[in-house]
Backbone as ProteinMPNN parsed JSONL, in Angstrom:
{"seq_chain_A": "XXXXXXXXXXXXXXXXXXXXXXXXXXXXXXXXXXXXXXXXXXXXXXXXXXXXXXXXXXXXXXXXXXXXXXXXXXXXXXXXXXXXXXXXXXXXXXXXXXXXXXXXXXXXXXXXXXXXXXXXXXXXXXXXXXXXXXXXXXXXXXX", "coords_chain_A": {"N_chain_A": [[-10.164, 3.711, 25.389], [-8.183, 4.916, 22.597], [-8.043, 8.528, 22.2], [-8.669, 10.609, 18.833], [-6.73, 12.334, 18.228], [-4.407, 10.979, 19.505], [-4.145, 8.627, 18.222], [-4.215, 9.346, 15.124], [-1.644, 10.535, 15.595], [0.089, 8.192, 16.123], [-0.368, 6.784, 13.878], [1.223, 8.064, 12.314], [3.604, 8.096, 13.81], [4.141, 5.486, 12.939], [3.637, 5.18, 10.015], [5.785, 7.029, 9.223], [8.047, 6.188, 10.241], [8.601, 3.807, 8.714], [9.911, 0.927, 6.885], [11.733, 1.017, 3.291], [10.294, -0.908, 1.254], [7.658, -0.798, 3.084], [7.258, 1.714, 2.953], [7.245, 2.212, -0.164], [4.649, 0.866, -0.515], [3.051, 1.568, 0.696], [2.918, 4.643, -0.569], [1.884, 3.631, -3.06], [-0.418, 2.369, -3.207], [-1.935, 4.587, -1.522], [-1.449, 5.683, -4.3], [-2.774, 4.369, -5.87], [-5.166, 4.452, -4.97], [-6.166, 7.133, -5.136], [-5.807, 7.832, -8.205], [-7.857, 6.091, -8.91], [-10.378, 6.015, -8.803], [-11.503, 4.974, -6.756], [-13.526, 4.637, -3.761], [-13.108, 3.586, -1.227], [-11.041, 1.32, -1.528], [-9.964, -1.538, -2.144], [-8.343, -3.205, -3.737], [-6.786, -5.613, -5.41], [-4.367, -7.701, -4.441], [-2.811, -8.645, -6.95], [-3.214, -6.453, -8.614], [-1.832, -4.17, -6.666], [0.831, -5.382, -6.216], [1.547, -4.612, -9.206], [1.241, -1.728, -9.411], [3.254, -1.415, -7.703], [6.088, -2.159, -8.786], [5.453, -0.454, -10.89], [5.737, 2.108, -9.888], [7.996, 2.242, -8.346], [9.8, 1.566, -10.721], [9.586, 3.831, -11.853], [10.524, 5.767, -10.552], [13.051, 5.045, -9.481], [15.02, 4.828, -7.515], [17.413, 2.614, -6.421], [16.918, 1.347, -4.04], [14.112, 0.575, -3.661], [14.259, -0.888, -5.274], [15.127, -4.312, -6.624], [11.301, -4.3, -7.019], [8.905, -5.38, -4.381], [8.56, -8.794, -4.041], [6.091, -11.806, -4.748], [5.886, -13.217, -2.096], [7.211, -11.655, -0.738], [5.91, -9.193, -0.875], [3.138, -10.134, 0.235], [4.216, -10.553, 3.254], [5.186, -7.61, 3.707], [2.76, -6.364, 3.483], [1.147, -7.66, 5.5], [2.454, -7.0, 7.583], [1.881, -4.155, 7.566], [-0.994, -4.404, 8.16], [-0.944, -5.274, 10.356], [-0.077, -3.162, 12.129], [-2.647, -1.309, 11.144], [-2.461, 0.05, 8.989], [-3.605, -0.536, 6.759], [-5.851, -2.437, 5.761], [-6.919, -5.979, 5.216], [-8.704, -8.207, 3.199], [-9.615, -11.392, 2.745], [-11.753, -12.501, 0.76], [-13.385, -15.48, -0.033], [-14.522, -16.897, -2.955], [-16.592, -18.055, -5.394], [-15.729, -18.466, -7.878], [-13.577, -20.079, -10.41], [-10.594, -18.496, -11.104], [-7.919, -17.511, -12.774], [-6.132, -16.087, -11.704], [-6.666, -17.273, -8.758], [-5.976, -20.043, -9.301], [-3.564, -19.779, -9.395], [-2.498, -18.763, -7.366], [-3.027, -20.489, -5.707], [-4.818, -20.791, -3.979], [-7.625, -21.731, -3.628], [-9.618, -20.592, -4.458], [-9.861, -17.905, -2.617], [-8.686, -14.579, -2.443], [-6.338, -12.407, -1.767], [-7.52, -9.079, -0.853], [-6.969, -5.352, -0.548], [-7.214, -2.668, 1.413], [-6.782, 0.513, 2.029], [-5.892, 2.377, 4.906], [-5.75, 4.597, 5.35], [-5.472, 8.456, 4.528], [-4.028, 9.729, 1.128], [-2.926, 12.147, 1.869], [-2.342, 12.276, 4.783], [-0.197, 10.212, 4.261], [1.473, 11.26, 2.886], [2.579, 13.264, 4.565], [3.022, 12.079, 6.75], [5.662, 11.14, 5.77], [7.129, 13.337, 5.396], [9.225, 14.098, 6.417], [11.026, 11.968, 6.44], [13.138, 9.565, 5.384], [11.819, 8.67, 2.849], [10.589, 10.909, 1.9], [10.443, 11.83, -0.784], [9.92, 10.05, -2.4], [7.479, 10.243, -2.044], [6.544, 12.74, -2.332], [6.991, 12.813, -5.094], [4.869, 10.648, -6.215], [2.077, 11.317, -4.81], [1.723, 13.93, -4.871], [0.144, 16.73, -6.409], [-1.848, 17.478, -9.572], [-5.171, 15.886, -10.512], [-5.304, 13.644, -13.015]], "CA_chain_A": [[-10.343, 4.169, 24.011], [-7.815, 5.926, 22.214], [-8.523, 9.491, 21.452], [-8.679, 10.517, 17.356], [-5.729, 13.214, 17.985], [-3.315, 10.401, 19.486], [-4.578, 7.545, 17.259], [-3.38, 10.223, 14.432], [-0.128, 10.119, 15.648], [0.555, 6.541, 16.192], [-0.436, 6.622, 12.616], [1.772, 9.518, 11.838], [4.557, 7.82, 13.645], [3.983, 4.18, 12.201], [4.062, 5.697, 8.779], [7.425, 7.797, 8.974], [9.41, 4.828, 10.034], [8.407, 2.722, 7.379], [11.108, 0.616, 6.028], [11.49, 1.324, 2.012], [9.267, -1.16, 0.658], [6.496, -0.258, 3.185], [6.906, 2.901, 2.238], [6.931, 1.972, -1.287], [3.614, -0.108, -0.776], [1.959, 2.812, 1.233], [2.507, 5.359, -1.679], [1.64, 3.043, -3.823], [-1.934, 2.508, -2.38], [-2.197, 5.797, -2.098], [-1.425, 6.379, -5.524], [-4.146, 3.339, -6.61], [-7.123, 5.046, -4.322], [-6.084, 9.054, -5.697], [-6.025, 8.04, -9.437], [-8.554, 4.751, -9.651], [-11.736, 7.031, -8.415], [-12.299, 4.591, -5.818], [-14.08, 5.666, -3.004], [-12.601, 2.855, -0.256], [-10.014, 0.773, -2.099], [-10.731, -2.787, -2.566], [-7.597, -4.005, -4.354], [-6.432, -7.182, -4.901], [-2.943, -8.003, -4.531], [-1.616, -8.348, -8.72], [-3.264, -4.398, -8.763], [-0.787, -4.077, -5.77], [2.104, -5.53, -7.209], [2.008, -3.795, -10.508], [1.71, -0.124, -9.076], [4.577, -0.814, -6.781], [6.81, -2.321, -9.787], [5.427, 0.834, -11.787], [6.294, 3.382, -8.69], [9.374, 1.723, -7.839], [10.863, 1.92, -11.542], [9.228, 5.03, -12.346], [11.499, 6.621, -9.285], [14.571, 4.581, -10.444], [16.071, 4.808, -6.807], [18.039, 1.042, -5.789], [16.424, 1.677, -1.973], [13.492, 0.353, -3.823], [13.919, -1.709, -6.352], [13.79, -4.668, -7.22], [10.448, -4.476, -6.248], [9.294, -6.875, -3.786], [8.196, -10.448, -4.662], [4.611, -12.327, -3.961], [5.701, -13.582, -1.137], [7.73, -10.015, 0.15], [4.791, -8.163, -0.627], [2.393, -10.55, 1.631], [4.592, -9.886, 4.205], [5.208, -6.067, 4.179], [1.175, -6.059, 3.695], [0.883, -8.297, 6.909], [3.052, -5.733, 8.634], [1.081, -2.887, 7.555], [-2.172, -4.46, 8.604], [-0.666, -5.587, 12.386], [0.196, -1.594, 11.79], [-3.457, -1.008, 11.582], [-2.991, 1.035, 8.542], [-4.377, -1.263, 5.747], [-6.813, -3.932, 6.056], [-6.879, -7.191, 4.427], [-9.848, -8.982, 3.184], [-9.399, -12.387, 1.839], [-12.967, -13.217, 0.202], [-13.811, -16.833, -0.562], [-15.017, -16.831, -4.159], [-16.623, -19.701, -5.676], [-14.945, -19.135, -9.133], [-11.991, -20.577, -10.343], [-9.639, -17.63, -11.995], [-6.363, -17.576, -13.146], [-5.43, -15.711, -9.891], [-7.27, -18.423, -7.981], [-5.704, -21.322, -9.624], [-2.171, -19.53, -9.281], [-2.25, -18.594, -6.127], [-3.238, -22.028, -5.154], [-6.176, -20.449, -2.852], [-8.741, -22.365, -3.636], [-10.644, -19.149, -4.535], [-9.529, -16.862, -2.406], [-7.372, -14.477, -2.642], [-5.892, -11.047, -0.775], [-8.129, -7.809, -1.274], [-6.172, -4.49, -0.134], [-7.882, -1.263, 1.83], [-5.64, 1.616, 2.637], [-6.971, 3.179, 5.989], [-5.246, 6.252, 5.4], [-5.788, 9.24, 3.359], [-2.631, 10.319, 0.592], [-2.475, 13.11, 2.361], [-1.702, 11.508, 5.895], [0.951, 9.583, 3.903], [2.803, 12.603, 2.556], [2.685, 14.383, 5.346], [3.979, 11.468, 7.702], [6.713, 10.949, 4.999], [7.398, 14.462, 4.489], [10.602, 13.941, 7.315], [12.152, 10.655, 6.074], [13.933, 9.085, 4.246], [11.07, 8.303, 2.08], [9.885, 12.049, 1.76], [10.716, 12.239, -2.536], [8.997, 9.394, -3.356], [5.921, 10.691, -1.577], [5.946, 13.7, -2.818], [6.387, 12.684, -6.532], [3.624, 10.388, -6.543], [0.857, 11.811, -4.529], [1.2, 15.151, -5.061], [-0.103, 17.385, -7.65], [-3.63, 17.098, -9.546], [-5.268, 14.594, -10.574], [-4.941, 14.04, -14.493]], "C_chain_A": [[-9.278, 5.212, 23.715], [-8.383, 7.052, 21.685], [-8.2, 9.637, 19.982], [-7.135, 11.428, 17.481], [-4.485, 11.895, 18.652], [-3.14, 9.103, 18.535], [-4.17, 7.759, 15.973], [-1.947, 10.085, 14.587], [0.584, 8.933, 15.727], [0.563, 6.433, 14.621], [0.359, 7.299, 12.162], [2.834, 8.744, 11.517], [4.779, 5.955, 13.027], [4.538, 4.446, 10.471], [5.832, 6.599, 8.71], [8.394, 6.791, 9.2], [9.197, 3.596, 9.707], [9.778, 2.227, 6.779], [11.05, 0.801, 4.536], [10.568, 0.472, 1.309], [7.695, -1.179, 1.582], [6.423, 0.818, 2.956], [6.424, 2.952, 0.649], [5.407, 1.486, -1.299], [2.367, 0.71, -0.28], [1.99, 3.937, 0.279], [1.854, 4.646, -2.352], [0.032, 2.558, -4.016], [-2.338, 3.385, -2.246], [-1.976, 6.33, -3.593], [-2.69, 5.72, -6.554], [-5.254, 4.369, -6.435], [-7.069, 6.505, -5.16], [-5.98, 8.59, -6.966], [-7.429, 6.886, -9.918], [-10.091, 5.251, -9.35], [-12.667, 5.946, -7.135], [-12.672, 5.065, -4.536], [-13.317, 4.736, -1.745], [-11.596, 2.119, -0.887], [-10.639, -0.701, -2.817], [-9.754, -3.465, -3.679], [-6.937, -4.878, -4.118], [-4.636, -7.597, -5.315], [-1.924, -7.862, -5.8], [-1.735, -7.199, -8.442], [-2.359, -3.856, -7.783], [0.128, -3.697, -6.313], [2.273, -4.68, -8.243], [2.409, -2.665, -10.398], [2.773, -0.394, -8.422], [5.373, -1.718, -7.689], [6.328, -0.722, -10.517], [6.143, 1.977, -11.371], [7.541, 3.261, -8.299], [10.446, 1.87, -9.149], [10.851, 2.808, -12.116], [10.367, 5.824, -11.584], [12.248, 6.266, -9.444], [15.429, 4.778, -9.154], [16.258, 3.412, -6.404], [17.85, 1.254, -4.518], [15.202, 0.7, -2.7], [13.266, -0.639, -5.023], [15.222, -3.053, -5.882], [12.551, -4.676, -6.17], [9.846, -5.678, -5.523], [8.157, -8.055, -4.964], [7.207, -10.572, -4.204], [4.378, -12.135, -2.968], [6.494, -12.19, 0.228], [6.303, -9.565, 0.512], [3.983, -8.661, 0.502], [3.046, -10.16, 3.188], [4.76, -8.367, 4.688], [3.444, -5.834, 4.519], [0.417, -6.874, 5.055], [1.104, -6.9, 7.617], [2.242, -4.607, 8.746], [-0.411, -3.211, 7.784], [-2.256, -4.709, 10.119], [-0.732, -4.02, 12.554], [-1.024, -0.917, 11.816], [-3.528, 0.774, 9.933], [-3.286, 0.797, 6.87], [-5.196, -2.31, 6.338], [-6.482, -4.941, 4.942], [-7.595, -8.071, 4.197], [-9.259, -10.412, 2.319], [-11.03, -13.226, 1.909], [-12.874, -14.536, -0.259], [-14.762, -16.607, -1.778], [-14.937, -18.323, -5.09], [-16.217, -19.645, -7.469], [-13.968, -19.263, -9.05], [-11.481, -19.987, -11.058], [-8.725, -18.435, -12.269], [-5.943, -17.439, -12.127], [-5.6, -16.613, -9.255], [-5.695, -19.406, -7.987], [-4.043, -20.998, -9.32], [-1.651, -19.826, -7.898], [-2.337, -19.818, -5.088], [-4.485, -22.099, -3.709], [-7.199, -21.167, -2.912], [-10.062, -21.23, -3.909], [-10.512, -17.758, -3.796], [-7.906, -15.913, -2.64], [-7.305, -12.831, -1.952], [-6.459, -9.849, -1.619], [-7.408, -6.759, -0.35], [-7.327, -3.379, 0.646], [-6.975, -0.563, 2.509], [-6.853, 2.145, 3.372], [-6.477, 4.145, 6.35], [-5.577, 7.242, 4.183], [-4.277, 9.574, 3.022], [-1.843, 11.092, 1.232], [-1.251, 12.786, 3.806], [-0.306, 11.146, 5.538], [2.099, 10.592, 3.775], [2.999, 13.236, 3.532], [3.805, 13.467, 6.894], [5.668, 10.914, 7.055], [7.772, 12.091, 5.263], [8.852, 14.582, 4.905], [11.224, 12.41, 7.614], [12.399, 10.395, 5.148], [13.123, 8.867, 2.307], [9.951, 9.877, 1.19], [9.708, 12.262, -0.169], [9.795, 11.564, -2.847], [7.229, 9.363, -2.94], [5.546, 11.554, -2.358], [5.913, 13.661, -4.232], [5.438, 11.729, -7.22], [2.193, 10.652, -6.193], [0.288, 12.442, -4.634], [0.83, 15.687, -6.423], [-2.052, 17.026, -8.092], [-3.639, 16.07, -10.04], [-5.629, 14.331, -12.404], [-6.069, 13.158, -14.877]], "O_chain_A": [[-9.283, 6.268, 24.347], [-9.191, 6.895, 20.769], [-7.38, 8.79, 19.626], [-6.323, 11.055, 16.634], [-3.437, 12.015, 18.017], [-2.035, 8.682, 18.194], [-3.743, 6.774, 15.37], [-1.199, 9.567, 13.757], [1.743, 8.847, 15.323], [1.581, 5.961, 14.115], [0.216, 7.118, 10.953], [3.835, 9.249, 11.008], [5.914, 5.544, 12.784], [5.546, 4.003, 9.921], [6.758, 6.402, 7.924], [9.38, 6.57, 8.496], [9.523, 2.551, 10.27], [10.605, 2.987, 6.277], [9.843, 0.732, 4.301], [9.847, 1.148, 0.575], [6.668, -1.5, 0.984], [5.279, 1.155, 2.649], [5.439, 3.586, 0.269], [4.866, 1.817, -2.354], [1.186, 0.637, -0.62], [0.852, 4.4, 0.201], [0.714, 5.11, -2.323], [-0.486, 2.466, -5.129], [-3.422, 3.47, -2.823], [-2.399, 7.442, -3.912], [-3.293, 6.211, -7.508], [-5.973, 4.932, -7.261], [-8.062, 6.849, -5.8], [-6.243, 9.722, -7.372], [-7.899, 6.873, -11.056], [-10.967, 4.569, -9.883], [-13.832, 6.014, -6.745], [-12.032, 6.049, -4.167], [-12.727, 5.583, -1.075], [-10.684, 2.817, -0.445], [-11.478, -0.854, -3.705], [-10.272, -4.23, -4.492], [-6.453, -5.154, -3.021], [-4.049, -7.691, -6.393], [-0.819, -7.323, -5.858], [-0.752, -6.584, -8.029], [-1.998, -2.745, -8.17], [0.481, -2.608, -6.767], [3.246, -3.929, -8.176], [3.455, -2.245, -10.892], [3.548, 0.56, -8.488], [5.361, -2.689, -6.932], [7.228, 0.118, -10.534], [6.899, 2.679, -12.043], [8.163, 4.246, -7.9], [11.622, 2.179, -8.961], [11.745, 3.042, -12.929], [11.095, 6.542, -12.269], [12.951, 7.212, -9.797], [16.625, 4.921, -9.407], [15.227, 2.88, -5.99], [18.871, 1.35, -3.838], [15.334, -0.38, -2.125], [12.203, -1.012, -5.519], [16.068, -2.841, -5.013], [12.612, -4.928, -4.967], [10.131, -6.823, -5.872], [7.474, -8.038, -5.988], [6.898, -9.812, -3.286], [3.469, -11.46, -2.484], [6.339, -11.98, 1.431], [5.709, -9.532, 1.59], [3.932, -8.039, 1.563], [2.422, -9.579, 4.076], [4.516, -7.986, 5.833], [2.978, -5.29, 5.52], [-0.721, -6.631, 5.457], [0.321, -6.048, 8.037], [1.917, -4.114, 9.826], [-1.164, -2.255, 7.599], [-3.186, -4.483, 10.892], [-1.663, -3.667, 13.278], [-0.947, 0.151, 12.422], [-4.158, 1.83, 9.869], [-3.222, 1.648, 5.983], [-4.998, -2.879, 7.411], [-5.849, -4.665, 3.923], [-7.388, -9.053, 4.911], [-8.522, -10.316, 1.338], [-11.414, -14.115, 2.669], [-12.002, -14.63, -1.123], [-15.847, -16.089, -1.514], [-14.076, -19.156, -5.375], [-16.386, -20.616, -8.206], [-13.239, -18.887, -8.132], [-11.553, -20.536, -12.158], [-8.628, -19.653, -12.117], [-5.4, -18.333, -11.478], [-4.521, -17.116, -8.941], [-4.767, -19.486, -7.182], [-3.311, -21.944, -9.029], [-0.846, -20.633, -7.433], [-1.818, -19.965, -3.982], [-4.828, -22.957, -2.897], [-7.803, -21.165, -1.84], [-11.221, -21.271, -3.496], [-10.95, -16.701, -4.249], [-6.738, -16.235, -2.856], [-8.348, -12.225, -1.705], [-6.074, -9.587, -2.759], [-7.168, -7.225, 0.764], [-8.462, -3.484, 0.182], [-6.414, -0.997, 3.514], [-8.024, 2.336, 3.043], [-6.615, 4.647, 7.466], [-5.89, 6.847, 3.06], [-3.401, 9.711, 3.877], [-0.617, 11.04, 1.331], [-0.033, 12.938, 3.901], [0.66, 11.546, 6.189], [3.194, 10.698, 4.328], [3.892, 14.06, 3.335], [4.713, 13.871, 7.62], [6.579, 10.438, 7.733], [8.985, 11.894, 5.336], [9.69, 15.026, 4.121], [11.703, 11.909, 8.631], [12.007, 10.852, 4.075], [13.603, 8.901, 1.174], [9.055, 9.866, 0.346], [8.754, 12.889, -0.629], [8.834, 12.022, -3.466], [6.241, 8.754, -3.351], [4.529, 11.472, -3.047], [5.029, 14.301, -4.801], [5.158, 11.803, -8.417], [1.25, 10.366, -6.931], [-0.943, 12.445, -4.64], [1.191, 15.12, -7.454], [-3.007, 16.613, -7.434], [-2.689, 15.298, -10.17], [-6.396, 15.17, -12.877], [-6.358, 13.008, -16.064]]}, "name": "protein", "num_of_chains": 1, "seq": "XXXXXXXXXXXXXXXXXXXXXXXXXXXXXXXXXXXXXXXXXXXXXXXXXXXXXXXXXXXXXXXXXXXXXXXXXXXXXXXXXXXXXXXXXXXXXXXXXXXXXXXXXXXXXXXXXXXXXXXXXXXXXXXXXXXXXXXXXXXXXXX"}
């Protein structure tokens, strides 16, 4: 069993050498859970996408933009769940959306859970490359 103080750091260092769009995708999740009043997360992939197009052209640096694609994002969000620091639910749902029918799931489709707190994020950021765009979306209050 890992202990909670090295299990912390694996997480620490997992997060700091984030390539730019997992970094992008880990603020970005953090910026969903700290403004959407959810208490665990529970978002589904478009709500993804959009904040990290919003966060990505809000910040206006070319490290990050364009933001990624469907099929990017599934992948960085793979990575960051082998990573152990999102989860990934894909519910079977017996209606047939729009999303559904797009996605070509047959009903399901990719639900998000960040298993970190903002804080964590900024703080494992705070010494890379990625340290700005931490600190201008996480920090501050909450409006």
């Amino acid at each position: 069993i890992i202990s909670r103080e090295k299990s912390g750091s694996v997480m620490v260092n997992a997060i700091s050498s984030s390539t730019p769009f997992e970094a992008l995708v880990l603020v970005s999740l953090g910026t969903l859970l700290k403004y959407s009043g959810h208490q665990i997360g529970y978002f589904d992939i478009i709500e993804v996408m959009t904040k990290t197009e919003a966060v990505a052209n809000a910040y206006g640096n070319f490290e990050y933009l364009p933001p990624p694609a469907f099929h990017e994002m599934l992948e960085v969000l793979t990575r960051l769940a082998e990573a152990r620091l999102i989860r990934l639910h894909t519910e079977k749902s017996t209606s047939n959306t729009f999303r559904c029918s797009i996605g070509g799931s047959g009903g399901a489709w990719p639900v998000v859970t960040l298993d970190v707190d903002e804080c964590d994020i900024i703080s494992a950021l705070s010494k890379s490359p990625h340290s700005q765009l931490a600190e201008k979306q996480l920090s501050g209050p909450l409006f």
